[in-house]
N, C-alpha and C positions, 0 to 999 in steps of 0.2 A: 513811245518812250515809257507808259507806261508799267507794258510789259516787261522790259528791262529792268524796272525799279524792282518790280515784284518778283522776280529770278532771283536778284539780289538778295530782298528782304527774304528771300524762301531757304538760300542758300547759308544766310549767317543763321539763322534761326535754328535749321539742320545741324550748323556747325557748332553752335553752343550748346544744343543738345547732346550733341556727341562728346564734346567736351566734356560734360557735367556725369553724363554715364562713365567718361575712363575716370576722372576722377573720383567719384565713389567706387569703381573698381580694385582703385590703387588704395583707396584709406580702409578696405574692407581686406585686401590680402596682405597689406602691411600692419597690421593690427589694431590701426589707430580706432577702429569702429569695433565697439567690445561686443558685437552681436556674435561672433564667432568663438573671440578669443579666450573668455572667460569660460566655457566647455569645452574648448577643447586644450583648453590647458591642466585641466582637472587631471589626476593622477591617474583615477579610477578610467576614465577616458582614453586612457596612453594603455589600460594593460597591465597597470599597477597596483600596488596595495600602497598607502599611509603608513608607516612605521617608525618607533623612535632610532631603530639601525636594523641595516638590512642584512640579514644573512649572505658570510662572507663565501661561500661556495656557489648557493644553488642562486644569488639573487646580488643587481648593480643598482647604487641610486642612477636616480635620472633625473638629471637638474634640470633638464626643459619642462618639468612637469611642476604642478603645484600641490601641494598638500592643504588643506583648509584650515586658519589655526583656530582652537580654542582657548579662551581666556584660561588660565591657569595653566593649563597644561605646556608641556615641553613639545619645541617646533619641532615637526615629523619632517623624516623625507618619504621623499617618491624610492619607492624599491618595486626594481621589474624584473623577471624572471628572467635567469643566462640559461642559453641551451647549450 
């Protein structure tokens, strides 16, 4: 009977570890876990430059990106280059 017990105990033990791995898989690529998302939100990251407007020809904002603000100054966008 034992060994049954310990199959058991072996196998939920396994399975909450599994659990515990997708679930930090899931809050790391949905962004809830800022280990990623704060770099690679950055502008500069994306390809971009920070600017108060982007040149209307050679360059598009890009709102998935973020610019850094500084006090005083006027909010920048993200401006990436169109080919």
């Amino acid at each position: 009977m034992k060994k049954a017990q310990s199959l058991s105990m072996n196998t939920i033990v396994i399975a909450a570890l599994a659990l515990l791995v997708l679930v930090i898989i899931a809050l790391i690529t949905t962004g809830r876990i800022s280990i990623f998302s704060k770099e690679s939100a950055a502008c500069t990251n994306q390809g971009g430059t920070c600017k108060l407007i982007c040149a209307t020809d050679s360059e598009k904002e890009f709102t998935g990106a973020k610019c850094s603000v500084v006090t005083g100054e006027a909010a920048k966008v993200c401006c990436i280059p169109v080919s």
